[in-house]
N, C-alpha and C positions, 0 to 999 in steps of 0.2 A: 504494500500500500504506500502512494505515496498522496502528502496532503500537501497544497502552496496556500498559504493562506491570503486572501484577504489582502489587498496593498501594497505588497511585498513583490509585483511583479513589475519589470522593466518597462518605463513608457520612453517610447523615442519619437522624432519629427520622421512620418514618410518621406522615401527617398523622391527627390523633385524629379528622376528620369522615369520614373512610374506614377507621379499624381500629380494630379494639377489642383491648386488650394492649398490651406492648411488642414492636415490631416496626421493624427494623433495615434498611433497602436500600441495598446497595451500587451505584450505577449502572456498570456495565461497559463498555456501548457505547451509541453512538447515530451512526445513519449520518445521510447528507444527501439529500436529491434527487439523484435520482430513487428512492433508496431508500428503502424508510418503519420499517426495522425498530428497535429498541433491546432492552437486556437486562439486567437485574439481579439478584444476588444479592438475597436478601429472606429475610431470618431473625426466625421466629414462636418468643415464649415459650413453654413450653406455657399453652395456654387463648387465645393470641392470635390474631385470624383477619380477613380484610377483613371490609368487605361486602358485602353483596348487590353485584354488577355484572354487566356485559356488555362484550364487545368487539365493535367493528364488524369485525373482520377475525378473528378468533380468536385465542385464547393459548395459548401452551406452556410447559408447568411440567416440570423436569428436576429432579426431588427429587437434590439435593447429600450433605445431611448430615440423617440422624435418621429422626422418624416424622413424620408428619401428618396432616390431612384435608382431606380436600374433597368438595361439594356442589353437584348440578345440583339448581335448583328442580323438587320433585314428585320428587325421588331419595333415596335412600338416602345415609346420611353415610360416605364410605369411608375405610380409612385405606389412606395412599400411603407408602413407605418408599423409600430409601436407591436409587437406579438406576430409578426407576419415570419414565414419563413419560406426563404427561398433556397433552392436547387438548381445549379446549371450542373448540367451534362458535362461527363468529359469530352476535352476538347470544344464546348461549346463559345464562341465568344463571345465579350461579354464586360461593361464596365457597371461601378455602383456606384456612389455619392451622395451627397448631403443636399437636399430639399433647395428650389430656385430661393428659400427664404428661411430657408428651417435646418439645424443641425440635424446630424443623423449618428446614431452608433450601431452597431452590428459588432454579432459574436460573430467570427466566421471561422469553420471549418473546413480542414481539406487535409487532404495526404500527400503524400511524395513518393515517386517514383521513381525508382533510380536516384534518389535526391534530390530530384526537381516536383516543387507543387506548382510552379508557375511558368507559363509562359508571355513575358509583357509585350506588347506590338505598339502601335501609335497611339499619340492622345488623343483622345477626344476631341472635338471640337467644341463651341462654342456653340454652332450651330445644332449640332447630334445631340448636344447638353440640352438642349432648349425643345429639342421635337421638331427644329425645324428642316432638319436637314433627311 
């Protein structure tokens, strides 16, 4: 058994070649072999969002605190609130963020494969952010 408690876990500034905004991740866990999973708090300004990505395994987003959005390539821009939980597919692409006016937090889960849980591609746009593109 292992326990983390409670506040004791690393928060760092997202790297600016994957997000665009201020955007906040608290790392909460990360197992070992034979497990591949980890999971972080992650808090979007409003207007902050990844980028374009993929996961080889799939992610899950457990909206924590607020409003926000997110984006399957060739989809509609949704907004996700407060108890929602989302799943993309592996490989599916894919960004999330923080509300055109409203923070957003999300737990999010995903695994590694071969040591990679991510794959990052281009930012977002402004427009793609907005619906309108």
């Amino acid at each position: 058994m292992k326990i983390t408690k409670a506040g004791t876990s690393k928060t760092t500034w997202a790297p600016a070649e994957h997000f665009t905004g201020r955007v906040r991740i608290e790392a909460v866990f990360s197992t070992e072999e034979p497990a591949r999973s980890k999971g972080a708090y992650v808090t979007f300004e409003p207007g902050a969002r990844t980028n374009w990505h993929t996961h080889p395994l799939g992610q899950t987003l457990i909206i924590a605190h607020g409003s926000g959005q997110v984006q399957s390539w060739g989809g509609e821009v949704l907004v996700v609130n407060l108890g929602d939980v989302v799943f993309f597919e592996p490989g599916e692409k894919h960004w999330h963020g923080g509300g055109l006016e409203s923070a957003m937090t999300h737990l999010t889960i995903g695994e590694s494969l071969d040591g990679k849980s991510a794959d990052w591609l281009e930012p977002v746009t402004d427009e793609q952010y907005r619906g309108q593109a």
